[in-house]
C-alpha positions as CSV (number, residue, x, y, z in Angstrom):
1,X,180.4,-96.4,90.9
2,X,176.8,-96.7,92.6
3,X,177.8,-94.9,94.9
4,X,179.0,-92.2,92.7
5,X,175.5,-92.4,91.3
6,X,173.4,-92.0,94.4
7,X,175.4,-89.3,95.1
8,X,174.6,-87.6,92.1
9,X,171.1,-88.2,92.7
10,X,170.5,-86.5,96.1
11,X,170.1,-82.9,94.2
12,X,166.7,-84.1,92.4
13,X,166.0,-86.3,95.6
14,X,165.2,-83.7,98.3
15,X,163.0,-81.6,96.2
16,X,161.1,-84.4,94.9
17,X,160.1,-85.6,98.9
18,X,159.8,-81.7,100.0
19,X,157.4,-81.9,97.3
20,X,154.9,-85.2,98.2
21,X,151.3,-84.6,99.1
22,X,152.8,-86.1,102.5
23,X,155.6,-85.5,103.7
24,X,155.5,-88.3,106.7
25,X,155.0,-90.6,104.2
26,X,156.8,-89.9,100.9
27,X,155.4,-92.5,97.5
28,X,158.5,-95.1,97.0
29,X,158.6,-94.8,94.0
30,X,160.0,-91.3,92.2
31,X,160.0,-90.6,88.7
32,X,162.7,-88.1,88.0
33,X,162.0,-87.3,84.4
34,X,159.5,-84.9,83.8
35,X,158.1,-86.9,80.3
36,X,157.9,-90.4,82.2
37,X,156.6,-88.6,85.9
38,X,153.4,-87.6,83.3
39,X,153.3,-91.1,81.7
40,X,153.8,-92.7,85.4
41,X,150.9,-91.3,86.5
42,X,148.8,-92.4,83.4
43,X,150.1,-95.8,84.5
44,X,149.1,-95.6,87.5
45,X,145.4,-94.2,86.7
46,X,144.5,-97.0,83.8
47,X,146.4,-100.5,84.7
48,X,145.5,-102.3,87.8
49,X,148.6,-104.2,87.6
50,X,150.8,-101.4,87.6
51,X,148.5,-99.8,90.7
52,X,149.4,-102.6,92.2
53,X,153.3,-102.9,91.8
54,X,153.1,-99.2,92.9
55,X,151.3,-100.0,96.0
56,X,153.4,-103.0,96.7
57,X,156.8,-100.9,96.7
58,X,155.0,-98.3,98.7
59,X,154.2,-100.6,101.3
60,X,158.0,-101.8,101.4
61,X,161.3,-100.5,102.4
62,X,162.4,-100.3,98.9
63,X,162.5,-96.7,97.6
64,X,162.5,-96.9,93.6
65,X,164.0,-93.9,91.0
66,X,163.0,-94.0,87.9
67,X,164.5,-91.9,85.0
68,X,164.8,-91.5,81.3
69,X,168.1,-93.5,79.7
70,X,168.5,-92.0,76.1
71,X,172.2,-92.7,76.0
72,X,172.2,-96.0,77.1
73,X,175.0,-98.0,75.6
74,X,173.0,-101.4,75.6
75,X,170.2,-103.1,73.5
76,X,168.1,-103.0,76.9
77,X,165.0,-101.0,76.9
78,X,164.9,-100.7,80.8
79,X,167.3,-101.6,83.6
80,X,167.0,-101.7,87.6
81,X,170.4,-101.0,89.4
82,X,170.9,-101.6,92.9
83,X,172.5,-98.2,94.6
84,X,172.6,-98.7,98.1
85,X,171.1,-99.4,101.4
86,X,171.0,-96.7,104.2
87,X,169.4,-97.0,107.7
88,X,167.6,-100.4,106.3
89,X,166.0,-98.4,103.2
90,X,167.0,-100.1,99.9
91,X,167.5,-97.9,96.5
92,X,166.9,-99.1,93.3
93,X,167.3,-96.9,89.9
94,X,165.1,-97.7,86.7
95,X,166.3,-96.3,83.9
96,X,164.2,-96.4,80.9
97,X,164.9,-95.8,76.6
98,X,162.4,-93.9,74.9
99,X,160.1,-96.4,73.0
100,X,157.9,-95.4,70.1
101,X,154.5,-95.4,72.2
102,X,153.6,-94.8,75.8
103,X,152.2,-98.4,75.7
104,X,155.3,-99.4,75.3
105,X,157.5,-97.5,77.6
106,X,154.5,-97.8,80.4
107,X,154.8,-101.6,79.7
108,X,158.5,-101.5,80.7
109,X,157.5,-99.2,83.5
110,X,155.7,-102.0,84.7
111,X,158.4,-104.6,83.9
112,X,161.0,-103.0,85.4
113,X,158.9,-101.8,88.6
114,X,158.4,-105.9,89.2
115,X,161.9,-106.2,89.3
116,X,161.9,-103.7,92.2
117,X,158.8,-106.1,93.9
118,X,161.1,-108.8,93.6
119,X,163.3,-107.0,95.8
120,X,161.2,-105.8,98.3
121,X,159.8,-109.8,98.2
122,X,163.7,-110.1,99.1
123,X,165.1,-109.3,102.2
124,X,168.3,-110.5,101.5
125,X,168.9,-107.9,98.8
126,X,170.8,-105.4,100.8
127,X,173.8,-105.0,98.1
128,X,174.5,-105.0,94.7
129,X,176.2,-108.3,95.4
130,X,173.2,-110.0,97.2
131,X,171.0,-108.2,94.3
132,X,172.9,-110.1,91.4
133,X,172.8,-113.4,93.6
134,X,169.3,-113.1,93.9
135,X,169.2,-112.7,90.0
136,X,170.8,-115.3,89.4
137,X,168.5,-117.1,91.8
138,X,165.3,-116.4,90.7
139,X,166.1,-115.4,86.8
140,X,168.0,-116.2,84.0
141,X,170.7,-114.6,81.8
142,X,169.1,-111.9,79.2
143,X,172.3,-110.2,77.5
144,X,175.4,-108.1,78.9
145,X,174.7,-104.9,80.0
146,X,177.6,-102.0,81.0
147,X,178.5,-103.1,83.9
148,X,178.0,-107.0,83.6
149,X,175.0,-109.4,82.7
150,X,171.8,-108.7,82.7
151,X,168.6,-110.9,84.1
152,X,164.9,-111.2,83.5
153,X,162.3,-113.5,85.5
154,X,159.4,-114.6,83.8
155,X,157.0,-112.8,86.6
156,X,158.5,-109.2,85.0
157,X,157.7,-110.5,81.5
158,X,154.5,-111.5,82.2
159,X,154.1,-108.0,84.1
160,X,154.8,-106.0,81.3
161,X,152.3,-107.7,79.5
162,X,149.7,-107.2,81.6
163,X,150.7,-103.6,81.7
164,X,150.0,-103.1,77.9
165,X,147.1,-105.5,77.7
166,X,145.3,-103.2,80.5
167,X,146.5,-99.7,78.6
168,X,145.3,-100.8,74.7
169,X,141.8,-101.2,76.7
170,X,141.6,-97.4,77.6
171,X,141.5,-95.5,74.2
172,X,142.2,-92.1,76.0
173,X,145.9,-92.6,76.4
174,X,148.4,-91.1,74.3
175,X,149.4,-93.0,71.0
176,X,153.4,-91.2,71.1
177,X,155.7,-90.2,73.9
178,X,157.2,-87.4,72.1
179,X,160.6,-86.2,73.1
């Protein structure tokens, strides 16, 4: 099934590197949804931390998707799947609910974008079977998501947190995400 799903992604994947300021050295991370590509880049602008998660991945061999997930079937505001590895690239997808503010879904930006440091941080990761390993190694049990259980580390927590603390400080940024 992820493979299904990288599949499926390659259509919005080649335009989105055709369009980089630089081609020779695409950003790793790639926000597919229009909404969140807009709040990404406010994330990016006003939080340190989440500057730094973004510089970390691009200085990896982890490429990271992110899109919008408002038909998710679990009680989980953001998710990182493992898709696949090719030519010793790793893929990650974050998908991400609409929350009420862009605090809030900036904050779980930045959660879910440690998660994809903690990959990069793991070289081992090169599956979705050495991904839940490593999960179960460095985190513990959150809840049951589609396809299985779902983890959390204390390092994303904290991340998150940091994410929000940093955004409430800049009175410029919008209040509602809007759909």
């Amino acid at each position: 099934i992820r493979v299904l799903a990288a599949l499926l992604l390659l259509p919005w994947v080649a335009p989105l590197a055709a369009a980089d300021d630089d081609p020779a050295d695409p950003p790793h991370v790639r926000v597919l949804d229009l909404r969140l590509r807009t709040l990404f880049e406010e994330g990016k602008d006003r939080s340190p931390t989440f500057q730094a998660l973004v510089r970390r991945l691009d200085q990896s061999n982890v490429v990271v998707y992110i899109e919008g997930d408002r038909w998710s079937t679990t009680s989980f505001a953001g998710r990182l799947s493992f898709l696949s590895t090719v030519a010793g690239t790793r893929y990650l997808l974050i998908r991400v609910a609409p929350l009420t503010s862009s605090i809030q879904q900036l904050a779980m930006m930045g959660h879910e974008l440690q998660h994809a440091v903690e990959v990069a941080d793991s070289p081992e990761v090169v599956d979705e079977e050495s991904f839940l390993r490593e999960y179960r190694r460095i985190g513990y049990i959150s809840g049951h998501v589609d396809s299985g259980l779902g983890f959390d580390t204390r390092a994303a927590i904290d991340a998150g947190w940091r994410v929000a603390e940093e955004l409430r400080s800049e009175p410029t940024l919008p209040v509602s995400v809007g759909d």
